[in-house]
C-alpha positions as CSV (number, residue, x, y, z in Angstrom):
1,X,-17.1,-26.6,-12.3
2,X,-13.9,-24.8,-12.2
3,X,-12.5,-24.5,-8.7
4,X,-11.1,-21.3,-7.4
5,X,-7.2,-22.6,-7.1
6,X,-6.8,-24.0,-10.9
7,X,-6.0,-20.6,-12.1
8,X,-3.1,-21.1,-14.7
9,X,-3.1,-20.4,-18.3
10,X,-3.4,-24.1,-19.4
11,X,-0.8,-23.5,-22.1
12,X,1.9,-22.0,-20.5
13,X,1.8,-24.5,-17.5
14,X,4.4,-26.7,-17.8
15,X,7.0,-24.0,-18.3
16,X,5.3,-21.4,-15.2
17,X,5.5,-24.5,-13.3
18,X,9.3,-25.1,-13.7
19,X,9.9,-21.3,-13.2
20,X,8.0,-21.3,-10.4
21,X,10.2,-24.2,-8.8
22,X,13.2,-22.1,-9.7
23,X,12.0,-19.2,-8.2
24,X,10.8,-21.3,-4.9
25,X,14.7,-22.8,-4.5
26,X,16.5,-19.8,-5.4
27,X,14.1,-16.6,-3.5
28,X,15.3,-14.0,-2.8
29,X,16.2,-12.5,1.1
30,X,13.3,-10.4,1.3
31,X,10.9,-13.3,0.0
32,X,13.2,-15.9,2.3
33,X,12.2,-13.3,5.4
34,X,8.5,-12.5,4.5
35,X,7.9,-16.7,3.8
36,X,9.4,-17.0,7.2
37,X,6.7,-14.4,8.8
38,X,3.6,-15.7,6.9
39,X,4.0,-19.7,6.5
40,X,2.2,-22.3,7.7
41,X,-0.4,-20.1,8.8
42,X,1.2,-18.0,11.2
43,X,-1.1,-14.6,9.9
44,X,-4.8,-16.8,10.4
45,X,-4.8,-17.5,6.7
46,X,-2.8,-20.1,4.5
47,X,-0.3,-18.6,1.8
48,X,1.2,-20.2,-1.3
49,X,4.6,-19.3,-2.5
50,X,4.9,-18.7,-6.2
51,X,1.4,-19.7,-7.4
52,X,0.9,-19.6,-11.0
53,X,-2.0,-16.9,-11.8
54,X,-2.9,-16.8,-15.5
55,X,0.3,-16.2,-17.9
56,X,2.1,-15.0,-14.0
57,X,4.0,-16.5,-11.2
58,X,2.6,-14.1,-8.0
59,X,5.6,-14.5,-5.3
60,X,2.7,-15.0,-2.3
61,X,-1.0,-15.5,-2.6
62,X,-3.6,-16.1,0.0
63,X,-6.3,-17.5,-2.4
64,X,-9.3,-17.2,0.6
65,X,-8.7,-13.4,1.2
66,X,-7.7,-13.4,-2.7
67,X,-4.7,-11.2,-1.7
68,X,-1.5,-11.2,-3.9
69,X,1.8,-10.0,-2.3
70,X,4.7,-9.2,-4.7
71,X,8.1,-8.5,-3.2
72,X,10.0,-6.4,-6.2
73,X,13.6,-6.4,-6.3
74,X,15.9,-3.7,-7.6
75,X,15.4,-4.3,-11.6
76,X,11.3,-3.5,-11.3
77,X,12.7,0.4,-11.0
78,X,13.6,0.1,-14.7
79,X,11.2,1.8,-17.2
80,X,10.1,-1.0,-19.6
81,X,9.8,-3.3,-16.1
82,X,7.4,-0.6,-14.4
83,X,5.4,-0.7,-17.7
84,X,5.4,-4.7,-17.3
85,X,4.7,-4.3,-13.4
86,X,1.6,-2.0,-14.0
87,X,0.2,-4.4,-16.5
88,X,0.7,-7.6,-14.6
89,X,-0.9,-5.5,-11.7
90,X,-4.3,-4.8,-13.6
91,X,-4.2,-8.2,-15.1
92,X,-4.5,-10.0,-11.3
93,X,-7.1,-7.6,-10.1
């Protein structure tokens, strides 16, 4: 039985997992500010920061209310990175 938090893309795991430690050292101020307001369960619910979701890294996930929170920086208002954005978006619904 596969349990609900072993969602990764089984290839691609080793190198979403490095990423994901990059991206966990180095976040940015607006994910440094929203980690501070929902960690350790401050909202009711527990959240994990840069969770590997299939072939993506989702920036905050509560995996009991199976709600994804993406905080998108300055480059997602470029055209090919809205296309990326919208497809990434159906993908995790």
């Amino acid at each position: 039985m596969k349990r609900g938090y072993e969602t990764a893309n089984c290839a691609a795991y080793d190198l979403l997992r490095q990423f994901s430690k990059e991206n966990r050292k180095n976040q940015t101020e607006a994910e440094s500010i929203l980690w501070k307001a929902i960690r350790a369960s401050q909202c009711g619910v527990r959240f994990r920061r840069q969770h590997i979701i299939g072939d993506y890294i989702a920036d905050f996930v509560c995996l009991s209310k199976k709600l994804i929170i993406e905080v998108d920086g300055g480059y997602h208002g470029r055209t090919a990175q809205i296309v990326s954005d919208e497809q990434r978006t159906e993908d995790l619904r």
